[in-house]
C-alpha positions, 0 to 999 in steps of 0.5 A: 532483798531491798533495803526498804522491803525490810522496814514495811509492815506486813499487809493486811490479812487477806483471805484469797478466793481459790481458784480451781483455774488461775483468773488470768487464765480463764479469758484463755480458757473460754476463748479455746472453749470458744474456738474448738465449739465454733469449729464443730458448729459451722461445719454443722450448720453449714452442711458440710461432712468433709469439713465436719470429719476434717475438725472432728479429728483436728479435735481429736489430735488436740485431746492427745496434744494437750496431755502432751503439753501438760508433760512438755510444759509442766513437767518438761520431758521429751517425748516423741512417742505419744503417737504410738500410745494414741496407735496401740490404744486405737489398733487394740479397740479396733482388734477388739470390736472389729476382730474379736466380735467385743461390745464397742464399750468394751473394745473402748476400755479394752483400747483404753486400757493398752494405750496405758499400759503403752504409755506406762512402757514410754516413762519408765526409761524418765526415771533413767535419762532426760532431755533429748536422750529421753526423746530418742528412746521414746522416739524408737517406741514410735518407729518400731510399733508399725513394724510390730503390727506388720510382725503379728500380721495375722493376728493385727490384719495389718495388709488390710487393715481393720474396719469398724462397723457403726455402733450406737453412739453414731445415732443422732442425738438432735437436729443433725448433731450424733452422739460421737461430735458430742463425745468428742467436743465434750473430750476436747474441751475437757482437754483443755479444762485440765491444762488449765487446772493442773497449771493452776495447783500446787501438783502442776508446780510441783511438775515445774520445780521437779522438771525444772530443778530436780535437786530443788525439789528433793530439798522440798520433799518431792519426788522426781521420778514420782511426778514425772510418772505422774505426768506421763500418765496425764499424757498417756490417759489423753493419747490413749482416750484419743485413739479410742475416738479415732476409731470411733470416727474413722471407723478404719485403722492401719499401721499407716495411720501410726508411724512416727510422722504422728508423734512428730506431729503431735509434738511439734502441735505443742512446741509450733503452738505455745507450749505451756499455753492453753490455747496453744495445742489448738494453734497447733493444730491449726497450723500443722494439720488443718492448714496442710492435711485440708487446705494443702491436700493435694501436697500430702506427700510432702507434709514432713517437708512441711512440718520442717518448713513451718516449725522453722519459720514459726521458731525463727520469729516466735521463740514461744510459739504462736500464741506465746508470740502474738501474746508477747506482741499484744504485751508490747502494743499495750505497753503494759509493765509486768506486775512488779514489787517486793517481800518483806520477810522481816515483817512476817518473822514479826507473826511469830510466837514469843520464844518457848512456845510449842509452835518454835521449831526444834525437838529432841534431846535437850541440849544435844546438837541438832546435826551431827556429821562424823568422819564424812569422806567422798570422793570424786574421780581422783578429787577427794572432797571430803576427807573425814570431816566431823562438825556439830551444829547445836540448836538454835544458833547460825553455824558458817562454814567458811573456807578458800575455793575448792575446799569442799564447803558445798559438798559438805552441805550437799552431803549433810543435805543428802545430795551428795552421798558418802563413801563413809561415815554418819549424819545424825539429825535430831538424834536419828542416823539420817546417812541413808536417808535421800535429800526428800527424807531429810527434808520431810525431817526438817531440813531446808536448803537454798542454793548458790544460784537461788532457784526462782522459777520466772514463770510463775509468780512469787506465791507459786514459787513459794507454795511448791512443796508438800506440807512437812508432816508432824510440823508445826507450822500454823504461824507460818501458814497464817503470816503467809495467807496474810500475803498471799493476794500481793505476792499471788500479783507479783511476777519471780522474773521481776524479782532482783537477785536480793529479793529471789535470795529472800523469795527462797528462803520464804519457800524453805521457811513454809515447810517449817524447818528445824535447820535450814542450809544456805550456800552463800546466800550473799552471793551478788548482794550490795553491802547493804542487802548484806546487812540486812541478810545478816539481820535476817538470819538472827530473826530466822532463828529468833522467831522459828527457833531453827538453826542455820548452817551457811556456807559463806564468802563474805567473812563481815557477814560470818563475823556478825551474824555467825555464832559459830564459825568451821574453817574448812580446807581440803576437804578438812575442818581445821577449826571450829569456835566462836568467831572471836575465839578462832580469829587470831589462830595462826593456822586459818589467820590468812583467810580473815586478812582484812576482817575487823569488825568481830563481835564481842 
């Protein structure tokens, strides 16, 4: 929030071109289009039927790593069952054309069909648990579908194994080129369209934020678990379509061919090449099956060995895999400073609409405040948090809230902003009981929050981090939308991990802002500012609520900024409100004297 940023104009409209994928990353984009076409075409034209089966299938893992990455990248869940997915998907069609005398079309959505529903069985326990609990539970889905296979034997053929006969799509399309390599090459590089495309819409950072930050994205109105569902299920339609296509090839399945090495593999395909890179799964593959299952054949019984081996090199000297480590060296060979600069709030609150009209946040029954909390209590363990607190926030004004350490100013946030749920007592917002409403309805209502630690997501840049919410339905939000658009070129160039912490306090008050919000809750946003960042957040706060008619209730250390900006001042101790009133009405009562020893600077 620098000092400067809050005296320029706001920039020339510019109307951005959209982009169905990022400009920045199409170069990477065609290269691995390149790549996985050259891949298949030398074989081709050279004659060679072992190495064209070799990168036929090196194309096939890289269809079911790629909806992998997007679920480890975007979505950052752990799993260490998508090779199960890929064996329930291709064991079911080869069942099916093989055994049970179906078309291939329809052993191919049959298969299709039981890789989903597989894969639907994988996220459910995402809704529950993450990180590495996640990747254990997913990982028992992968040890134990070989010994379902050998449980069912009869019915799975699992001692011998099921053949599939060649169908239609094996005849020659031209020249020496069948139907299957252009099925695959057309899989693959779709693959590799969809990597690029969902991490270049709002849904792939709705994916980032929900994994990222779960309580950031329930103050914007998503749904955690929803997106995280979603993500399995990207993943699970490339697993399931890739095991498909490796019946189609291999013309042969076995319990052997789906043990868990197969989702290690896959997993460690995405971690070893890049994750979050398009070109990542490919290096992967390269490095983890090309070079070991081809050029080291004739140490295939020692490949887990191997898959340890590199991925502990290639993590000790590329943290961010191998595309992510050569793009990094090339970064610094070229010596090329990361796009950098500044956001002015101050000059888009100028694009506002004069005071009174129909676009200023704000509705309900005139005169009756915005939020109401009644005898909030909650508990934690033998901590009691909140002990039946009660506060008014009108319209319209900037409410502090204000209190020594461990008073329960946060949690009393929390529990207005649903984040923490009460054992007792009501929040009414904008006249309607919010008390069972979650922290994504109260966001559809109108409320926005930022938090203590601002939630900048650095791999993404100021305008991602800014345009990752859903819009807030019934909200008026046209002036916003268009003083936004006019920055959105600029902001769209400038990378959140060069932000300083004044401009990612400014940067997340600019993504609440975008939903058009009717009170916006902040959690010490001075926290780490220098005195005069200070002051122009005080100022910031009176234009908030002079161009948006919106209130704000903040939580707040730094009792200058609370004299100067606050209207109304909730002295809070123990979980209690001692005293709430105009900061120079409450200034000498005896009873919260101690916690403004040293302010003098009171308004008024």
């Amino acid at each position: 929030m620098a000092s400067r940023a809050s005296t320029e104009r706001a920039p020339a409209r510019v109307t951005p071109t959209r982009h169905l994928v990022r400009p920045e990353l199409k170069r990477e984009l065609w290269l691995s289009i390149a790549i996985v076409t050259l891949a298949v075409a030398v074989p081709l034209v050279a004659g060679s039927t072992y190495w064209l089966q070799a990168m036929l299938l090196a194309n096939v893992y890289l269809v079911a790593a790629s909806g992998l990455n997007i679920l480890r990248s975007q979505a950052e869940q752990m799993s260490f069952g998508q090779g199960a997915v890929l064996g329930v998907s291709a064991y079911t069609m080869a069942l099916a054309v093989g055994v049970w005398g179906l078309s291939p079309l329809n052993g191919v959505l049959l298969g299709f069909t039981a890789g989903m529903m597989a894969g639907l069985l994988m996220s459910l326990p995402s809704l529950r648990v993450q990180g590495y609990y996640l990747g254990l539970v997913t990982m028992a889905g992968a040890l134990a579908l070989p010994e379902v296979f050998f449980l069912f034997e009869d019915q799975t053929r699992a001692t011998t194994g099921v053949n599939v006969l060649p169908s239609a799509i094996n005849d020659i399309a031209f020249w020496q080129v069948d139907w299957l390599t252009i099925v695959i090459l057309a899989c693959s590089i779709g693959s590799l369209v969809l990597t690029g495309v969902v991490r270049s819409s709002r849904f792939g950072r709705q994916l980032r934020v929900a994994g990222a930050s779960p309580e950031a994205a329930a103050t914007l109105g998503l749904r955690s678990g929803r997106l995280r569902l979603l993500a399995f299920g990207l993943a699970s339609v490339c697993a399931s379509l890739a095991g498909v296509l490796y019946v189609l090839l291999i013309q042969y399945v076995a319990p052997g061919s789906f043990t868990l090495s197969l989702s290690i593999l896959l997993y460690f395909v995405v971690v070893i090449g890049g994750a979050g890179t398009i070109a990542g799964p490919i290096a992967g593959v390269v490095v983890l099956y090309v070079v070991p299952e081809v050029g080291l054949v004739s140490l295939l019984d020692y490949r887990l060995l191997i898959y340890g081996a590199i991925a502990y090199t290639v993590i000790f000297l590329m943290p961010d895999g191998v595309v992510g480590g050569l793009r990094r060296i090339a970064s610094s060979l070229r010596k090329k400073a990361e796009p950098g600069g500044g956001i002015a709030l101050a000059a888009l609150l100028a694009n506002a609409p004069p005071a009174g009209a129909p676009a200023r946040a704000g509705t309900g029954e005139t005169g009756a405040p915005l939020l109401k909390a009644e005898n909030l209590s909650a508990r934690f363990g033998r901590v009691q948090a909140l002990d039946g607190i009660s506060i008014e926030i009108g319209r319209g004004e900037v409410h502090a809230i204000v209190g020594p350490n461990g008073s329960g100013k946060t949690t009393l946030l929390n529990a207005l902003s649903g984040l923490v749920t009460v054992d007792q007592g009501t929040v009414w917002f904008n006249g309607e009981d919010i008390t069972p409403v979650n922290a994504g309805g109260r966001a559809a209502r109108g409320l926005g929050r930022t938090f203590q630690t601002p939630r900048v997501f650095s791999d993404m840049t100021v305008w991602e981090n800014v345009d990752c919410g859903p819009s807030r339905k019934g909200a008026s939000t046209d002036w916003i939308e268009k003083a936004l658009e006019g920055v959105r070129a600029q902001w769209d160039g400038i990378a959140a991990h060069t932000l300083p912490h004044g401009q990612r306090r400014s940067l997340e008050i600019a993504r609440a802002l975008h939903r058009a919000p009717t009170l916006l809750a902040l959690d010490e946003p001075a926290a780490g500012l220098s005195p005069a960042e200070r002051q122009e957040l005080s100022s910031l706060l009176r234009a908030v609520v002079a161009a948006t008619g919106a209130s704000v209730v903040m939580v707040e250390h730094d009792l200058e900024l609370v004299w100067n900006a606050a209207d109304f001042i909730s002295v809070v101790d123990a979980g209690k409100v001692l005293v709430t009133g105009r900061p120079a009405d409450i200034r000498h009562m005896p009873e919260i004297r101690r916690l403004f020893a040293g302010v003098t600077d009171v308004p008024g």
